[in-house]
C-alpha positions in Angstrom: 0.0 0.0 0.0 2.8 2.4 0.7 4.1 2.1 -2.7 0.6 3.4 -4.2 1.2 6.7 -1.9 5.1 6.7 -2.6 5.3 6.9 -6.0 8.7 6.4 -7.2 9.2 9.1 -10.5 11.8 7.8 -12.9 11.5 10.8 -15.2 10.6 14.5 -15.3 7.5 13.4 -17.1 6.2 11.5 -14.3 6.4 14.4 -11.6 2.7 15.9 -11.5 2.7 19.0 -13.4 2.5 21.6 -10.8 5.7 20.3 -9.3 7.6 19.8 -13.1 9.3 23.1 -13.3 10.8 23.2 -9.9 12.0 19.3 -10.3 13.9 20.6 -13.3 15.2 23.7 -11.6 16.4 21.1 -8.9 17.9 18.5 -11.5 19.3 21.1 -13.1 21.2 22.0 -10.2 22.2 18.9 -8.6 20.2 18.4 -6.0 18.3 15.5 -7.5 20.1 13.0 -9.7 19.4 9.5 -11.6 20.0 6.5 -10.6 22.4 6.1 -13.6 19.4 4.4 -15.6 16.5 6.9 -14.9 16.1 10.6 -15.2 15.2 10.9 -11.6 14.8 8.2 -9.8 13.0 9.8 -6.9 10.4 9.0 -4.6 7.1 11.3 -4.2 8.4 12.2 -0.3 11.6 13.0 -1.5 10.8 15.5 -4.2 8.1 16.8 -2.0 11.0 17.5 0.5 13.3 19.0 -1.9 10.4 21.1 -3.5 9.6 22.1 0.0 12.8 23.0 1.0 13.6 24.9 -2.0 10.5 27.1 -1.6 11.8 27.9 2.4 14.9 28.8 1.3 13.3 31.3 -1.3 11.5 33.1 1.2 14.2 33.3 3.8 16.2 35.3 1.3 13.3 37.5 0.2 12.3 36.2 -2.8 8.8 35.1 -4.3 8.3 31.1 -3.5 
């Protein structure tokens, strides 16, 4: 059952599209890789968390989320 709430994205394409952009901007940088195979390679959790993070960090340093 966890599984079917932790969805494991291999690709950019697989991210819901309100989150796609800021997956990029976070590929792009670094902060989430492949697995060597995949795109991505990241569960739902753990982009959520980066996403998340990314947007607290924005605001901290006065900038729109």
């Amino acid at each position: 059952m966890l599984n079917n709430l932790d969805t494991l994205y291999l690709n950019i394409s697989e991210v819901p599209a309100g989150w796609q952009k800021e997956a990029l901007i976070l590929l792009k940088h670094g902060v989430i890789k492949g697995d060597g195979k995949n795109q991505i390679a990241i569960k739902r959790r753990d982009l959520l968390t980066a996403i998340l993070t990314r947007r607290i960090e924005k605001i901290q340093n006065g900038r729109r989320p």
